[in-house]
Every structure is written in C-alpha cells, then in structure tokens.
C-alpha positions in Angstrom: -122.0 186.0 39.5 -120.8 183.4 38.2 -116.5 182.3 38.8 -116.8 183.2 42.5 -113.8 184.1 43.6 -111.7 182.8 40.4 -109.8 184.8 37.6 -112.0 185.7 34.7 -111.7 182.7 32.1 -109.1 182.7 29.8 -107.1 185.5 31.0 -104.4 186.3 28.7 -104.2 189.5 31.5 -101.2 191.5 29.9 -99.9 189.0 27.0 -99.3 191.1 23.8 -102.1 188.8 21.6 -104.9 189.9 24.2 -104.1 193.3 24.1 -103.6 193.1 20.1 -106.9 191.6 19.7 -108.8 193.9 21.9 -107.0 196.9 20.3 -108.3 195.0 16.9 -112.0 194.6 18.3 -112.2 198.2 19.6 -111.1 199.8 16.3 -113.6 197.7 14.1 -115.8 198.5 16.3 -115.4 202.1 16.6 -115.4 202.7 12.5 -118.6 200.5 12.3 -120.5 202.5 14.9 -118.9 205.8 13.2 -120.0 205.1 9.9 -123.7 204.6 10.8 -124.0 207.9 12.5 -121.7 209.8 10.3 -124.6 212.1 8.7 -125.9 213.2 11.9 -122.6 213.8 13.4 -122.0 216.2 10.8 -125.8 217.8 11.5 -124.2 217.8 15.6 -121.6 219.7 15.1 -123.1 222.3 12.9 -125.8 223.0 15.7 -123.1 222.2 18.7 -121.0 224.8 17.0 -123.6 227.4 16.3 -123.0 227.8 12.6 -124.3 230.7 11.4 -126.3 229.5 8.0 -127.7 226.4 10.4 -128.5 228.5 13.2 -132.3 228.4 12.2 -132.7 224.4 11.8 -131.5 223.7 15.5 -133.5 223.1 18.3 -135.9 220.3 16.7 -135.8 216.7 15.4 -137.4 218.0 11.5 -134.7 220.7 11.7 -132.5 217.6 11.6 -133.6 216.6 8.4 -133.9 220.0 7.3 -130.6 220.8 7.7 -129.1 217.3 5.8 -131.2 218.4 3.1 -129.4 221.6 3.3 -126.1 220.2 3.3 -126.9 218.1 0.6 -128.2 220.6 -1.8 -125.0 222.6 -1.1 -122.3 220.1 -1.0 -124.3 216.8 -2.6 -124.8 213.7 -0.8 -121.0 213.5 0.4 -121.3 217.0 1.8 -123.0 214.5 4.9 -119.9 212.8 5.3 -117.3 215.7 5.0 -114.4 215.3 7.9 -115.4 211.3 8.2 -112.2 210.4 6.4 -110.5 212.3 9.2 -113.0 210.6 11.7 -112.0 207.3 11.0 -108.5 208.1 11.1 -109.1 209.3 14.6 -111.7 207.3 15.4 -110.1 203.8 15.0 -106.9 204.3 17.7 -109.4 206.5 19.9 -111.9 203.2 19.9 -108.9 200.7 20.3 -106.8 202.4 23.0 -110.3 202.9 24.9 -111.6 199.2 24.5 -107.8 197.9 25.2 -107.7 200.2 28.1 -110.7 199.6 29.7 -109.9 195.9 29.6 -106.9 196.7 31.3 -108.1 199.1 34.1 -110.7 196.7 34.4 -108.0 193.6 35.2 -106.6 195.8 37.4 -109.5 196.8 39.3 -111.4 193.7 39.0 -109.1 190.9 38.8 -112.0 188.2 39.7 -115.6 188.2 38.6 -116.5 188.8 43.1 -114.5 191.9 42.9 -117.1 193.6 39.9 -118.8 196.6 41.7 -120.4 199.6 39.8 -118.2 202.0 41.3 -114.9 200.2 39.5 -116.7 200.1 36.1 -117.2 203.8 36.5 -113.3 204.5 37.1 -112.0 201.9 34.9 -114.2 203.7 32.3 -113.6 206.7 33.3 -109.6 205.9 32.8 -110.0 204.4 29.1 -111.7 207.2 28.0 -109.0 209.9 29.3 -106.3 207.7 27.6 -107.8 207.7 24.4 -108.6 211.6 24.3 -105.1 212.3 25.3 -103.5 210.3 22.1 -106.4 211.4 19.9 -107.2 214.7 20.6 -105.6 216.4 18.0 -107.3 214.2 15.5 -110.5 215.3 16.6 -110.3 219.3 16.9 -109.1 218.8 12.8 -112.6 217.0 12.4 -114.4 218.8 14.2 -112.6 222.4 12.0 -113.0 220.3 8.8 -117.4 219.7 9.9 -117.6 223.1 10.8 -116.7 224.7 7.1 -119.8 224.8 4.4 -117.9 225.7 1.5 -117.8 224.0 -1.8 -114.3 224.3 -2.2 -113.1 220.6 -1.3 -109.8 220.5 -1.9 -106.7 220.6 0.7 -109.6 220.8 3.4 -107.2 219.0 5.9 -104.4 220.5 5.1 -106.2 224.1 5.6 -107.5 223.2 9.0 -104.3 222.0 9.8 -102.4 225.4 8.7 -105.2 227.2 10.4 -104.7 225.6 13.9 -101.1 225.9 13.6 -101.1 229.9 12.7 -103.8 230.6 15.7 -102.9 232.0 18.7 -100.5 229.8 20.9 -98.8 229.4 24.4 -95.8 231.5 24.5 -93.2 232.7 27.1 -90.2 234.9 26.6 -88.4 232.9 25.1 -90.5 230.0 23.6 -93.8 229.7 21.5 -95.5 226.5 21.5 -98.1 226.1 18.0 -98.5 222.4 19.1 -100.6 223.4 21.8 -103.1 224.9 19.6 -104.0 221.3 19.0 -105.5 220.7 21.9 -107.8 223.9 22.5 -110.4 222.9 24.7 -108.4 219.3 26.1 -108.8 220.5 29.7 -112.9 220.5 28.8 -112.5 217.3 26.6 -111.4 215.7 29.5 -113.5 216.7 32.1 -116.4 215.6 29.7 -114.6 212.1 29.4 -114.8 211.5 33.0 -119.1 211.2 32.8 -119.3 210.2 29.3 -117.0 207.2 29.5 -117.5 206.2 32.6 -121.5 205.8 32.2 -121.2 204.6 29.4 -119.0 201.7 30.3 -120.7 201.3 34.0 -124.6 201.0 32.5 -123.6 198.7 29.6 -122.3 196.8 32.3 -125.0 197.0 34.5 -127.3 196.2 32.0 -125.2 193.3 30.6 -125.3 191.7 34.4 -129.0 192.2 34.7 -129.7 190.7 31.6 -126.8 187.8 32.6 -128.5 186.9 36.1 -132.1 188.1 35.9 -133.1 187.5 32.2 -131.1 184.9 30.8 -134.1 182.9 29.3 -134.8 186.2 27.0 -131.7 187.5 26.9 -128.6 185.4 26.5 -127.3 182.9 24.0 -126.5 179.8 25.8 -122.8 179.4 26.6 -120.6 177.1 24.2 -117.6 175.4 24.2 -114.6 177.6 23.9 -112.1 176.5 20.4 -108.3 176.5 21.0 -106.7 179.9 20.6 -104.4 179.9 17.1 -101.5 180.8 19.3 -101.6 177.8 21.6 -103.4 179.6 24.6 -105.6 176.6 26.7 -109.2 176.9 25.9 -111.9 178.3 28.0 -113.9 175.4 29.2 -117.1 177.2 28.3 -117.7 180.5 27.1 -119.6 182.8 29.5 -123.2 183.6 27.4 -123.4 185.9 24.8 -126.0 188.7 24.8 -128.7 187.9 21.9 -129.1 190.7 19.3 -131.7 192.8 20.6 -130.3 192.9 24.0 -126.5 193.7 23.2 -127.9 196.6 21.1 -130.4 197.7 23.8 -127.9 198.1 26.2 -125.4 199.6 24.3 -128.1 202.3 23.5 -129.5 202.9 26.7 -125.3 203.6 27.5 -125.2 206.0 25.1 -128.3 208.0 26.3 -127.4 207.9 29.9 -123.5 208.9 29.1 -124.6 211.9 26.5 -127.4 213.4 29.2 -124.7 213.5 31.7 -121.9 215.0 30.2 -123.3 217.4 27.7 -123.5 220.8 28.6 -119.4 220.2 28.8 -119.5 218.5 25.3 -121.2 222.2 24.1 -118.5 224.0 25.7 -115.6 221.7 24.3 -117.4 222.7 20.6 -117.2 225.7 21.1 -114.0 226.2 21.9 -112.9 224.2 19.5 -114.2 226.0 16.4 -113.5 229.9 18.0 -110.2 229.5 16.4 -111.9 229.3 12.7 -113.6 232.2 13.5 -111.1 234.7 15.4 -107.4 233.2 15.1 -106.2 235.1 17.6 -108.7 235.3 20.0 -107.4 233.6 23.2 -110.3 231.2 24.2 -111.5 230.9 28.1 -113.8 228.4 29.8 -115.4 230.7 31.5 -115.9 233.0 28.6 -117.5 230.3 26.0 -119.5 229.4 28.8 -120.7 232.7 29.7 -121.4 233.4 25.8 -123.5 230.3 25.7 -126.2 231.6 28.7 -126.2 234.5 27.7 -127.4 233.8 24.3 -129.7 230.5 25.0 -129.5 230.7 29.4 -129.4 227.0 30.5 -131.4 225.9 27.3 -127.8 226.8 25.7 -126.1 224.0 27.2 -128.3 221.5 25.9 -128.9 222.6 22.1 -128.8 219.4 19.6 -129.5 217.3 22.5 -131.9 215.5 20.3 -129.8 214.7 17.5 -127.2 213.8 20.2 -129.7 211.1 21.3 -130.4 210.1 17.6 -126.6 209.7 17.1 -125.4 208.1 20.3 -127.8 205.3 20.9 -126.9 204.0 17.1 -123.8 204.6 17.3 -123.0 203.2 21.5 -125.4 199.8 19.8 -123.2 199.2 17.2 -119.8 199.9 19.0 -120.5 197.8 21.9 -122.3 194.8 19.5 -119.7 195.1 17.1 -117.1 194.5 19.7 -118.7 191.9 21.6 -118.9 190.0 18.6 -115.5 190.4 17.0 -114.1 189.4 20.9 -116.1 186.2 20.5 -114.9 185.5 17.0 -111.2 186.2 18.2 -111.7 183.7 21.3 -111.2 186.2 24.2 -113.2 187.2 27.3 
C-alpha cells in the first residue's frame, strides 16, 4: 500500500479542525443517505415491528409497494416520511460521532498505512458505531415509536411518544425510580447489533476500497491530484491519495451495507421489537429472551429475518450514498 511505513498524509490526528470537519462530513453524509431511503424505512419498521394492519404486505418485495401505497392512501404522500423529521435530528450526530469516531479509532489503531489489517477495521468500526448508539439512542426508540403509529391524527406526535416512553414501566428500587431509562429499551440489543453491523460495514467498504486501490486502479480510481493549502494554514498534502470514481464508491458502499444488514439482523428484529412493546403494553416489562421466543414461535427462524428484502432495498442506497457522500465532502474539505 502505498506510504510504507509513514503517517497517513496530512494528518491533522487530534487537532479540533480535523475532527470538526469529519464530524461535518459524517453528518451531511448521514442526512443525504437518510433522505433517500426514508420511504422504505418507514415500510421496515412497520414489517420489523409487526404492525397489525401491515401484517399481510410483509414477506415480499410487491408487498413493499403495496404497503407505501397503503400508507399513502391513509396518511397522503407525507405519511412515507412520518418520524424522518425526528430521523434527521438523530441521524445527523449519530452519522457525525460515528464517521469522527471511526477516524479516530482508526488513528489509533492504524497510525501508518503498513499497520491497516482487516481485523483493526473491524474493531475500529465496531467502536464508532457503539459510540454513536450510546449518544443517539434515545433519538431513535422516539422514531422508531413515532413510525410505528398509523393514525391520522398528526399533531404533538413527538411530544406523545415522548410522554408515552416516559409514563411506561421503568427501573426502580426502594427508594428510586428511574423513567430515563425507558429511553433506552432494547440498548443492551442495540448494541450487540452494532458490533456486526458497524464493523462490516466499515471493514468491507475498506476492503473493497483497497481492492479497487491496488488491483483495479485503471477502472476504478480517479487519478490522484495535487492537494490545495488548508484555509487554516495546515501544509498541503503533496498529492492526494486517488479517489474512487462514481460507480465504484457507490458499489462498495452497497455491497457494505448488504454484508453488514445480513449479519446482524435477526438482532436488529429483536431490538424492534422491543422497542415498540412499550406502545402496545406500557407496563409490560420487556425481556430478550421473551421477544425472542415470541418471534419463533410465531415465524420459527423465518421470524428473525422478516423485511430482510426491503432491508436490502434500503441499506445498499442508503450505505452508497453515506459513504459517497462522505468521501466527497472529505475531499472538498482537504482531509484524508
């Protein structure tokens, strides 16, 4: 690989502008690739959840459409995007502190290009992804509550899901009772899932990225250019290490996505689960090992993996976009 044995070019390491700037590129980059899947994602966690009136479209790629078609003749065309308000509120600091993190766990791992091994990809991955659930979680189960509802009645949606959460059954002793926790029914699960999900998804984009690098180039690449002064003074990168072209960034992000959702989604089912059993029994208190033995029970193994497909529709968009988007907005803000 090219570098050897060097630091990666341009380190800025731990200054505050590198980390501002990736936190920058990772939000951008999460709302773009949010946006694009937002109708499916909605679709997702109808089926995910096992929503009674959508119960009969799961389980195939036309029950896909026949349930947008659904939502839409219910709730109109912005019944599709219901919760994505909320999304991208959670959305951008989960995709920052995830891209800034795994820069960092990355530098710390792999301070020089010779050091890069699958495995460290993986856990550096791995680690971003945990971070970001643990600031964002919260965000998410009110998204998630918000999706789940098929009403017509728009108004104070957030505030209800919030009210909801905080009334259901919580963590108490003797002498204290803890409603924050409710806001993180299911974390244990979310971050189990994390573990696979993140760190595929990061390890095979970068897999993919050095196979296209060293084996491909001629098909694959943009040839490297002369790197422009950074607006705060740092010294330029001699040259710039080659850019992916179009087709390839986005084929690799996909195939990220694909590899990362097949691996860690019988957890994502439980996770869903779990975090919609409040809006249906407020004081029921919820148990792995419960959810997951309601799930067989009802579908056996085939359970674990319902909406798989429209998983595969929404994550191979929606991994292209997030890793294009932020390659690109790391070029345009001059860092590696």
């Amino acid at each position: 690989m090219a570098g050897g044995s060097q630091r990666r070019p341009g380190r800025q390491d731990r200054d505050l502008t590198y980390v501002a700037k990736t936190l920058f590129a990772g939000g951008i980059a999460g709302c773009a690739a949010k946006t694009v899947v937002a109708p499916l994602d909605r679709v997702k966690i109808l089926f995910q959840a096992n929503q009674p009136q959508f119960r009969r479209y799961s389980g195939s790629l036309l029950g896909v459409a026949r349930a947008g078609r659904a939502i839409v003749a219910q709730q109109g065309f912005t019944g599709l995007f219901q919760g994505h308000s909320m999304s991208l509120l959670r959305i951008f600091p989960y995709a920052s502190i995830k891209f800034m993190a795994y820069e960092q766990f990355r530098i710390l791992l792999m301070p020089t290009h010779d050091q890069e091994t699958d495995l460290r990809h993986f856990v550096a991955g791995s680690l971003a992804g945990t971070s970001s659930v643990l600031v964002t979680y919260p965000l998410d189960l009110i998204r998630v509550r918000m999706a789940y509802e098929t009403g017509t009645d728009k108004s104070h949606k957030t505030r209800r899901a919030v009210q909801r959460i905080w009334g259901e059954s919580t963590y108490r002793t003797k002498w204290l009772r803890l409603p924050i926790t409710n806001f993180y029914t299911g974390f244990g699960m979310s971050v189990l899932g994390m573990i696979p999900y993140a760190g595929a998804s990061f390890y095979v984009h970068a897999a993919l990225e050095r196979l296209c690098r060293e084996r491909l180039p001629a098909y694959t690449t943009i040839p490297s250019t002369p790197a422009a002064a950074d607006a705060v003074g740092t010294a330029p990168t001699p040259v710039r290490r080659a850019q992916l072209n179009f087709w390839a960034q986005l084929l690799s992000g996909g195939l990220a996505g694909i590899v990362a959702q097949t691996v860690s989604y019988p957890i994502e089912i439980v996770r869903r689960r779990m975090q919609v059993a409040g809006a249906l029994d407020a004081v029921a208190k919820i148990q792995v090992h419960t959810v997951a033995r309601e799930i067989y029970a009802a579908g056996g193994l085939r359970g674990f993996y319902v909406g798989l497909s429209i998983g595969y529709l929404k994550v191979a968009p929606m991994f292209a976009v997030s890793f294009y988007v932020y390659e690109k907005v790391k070029y345009l803000l001059n860092i590696e």
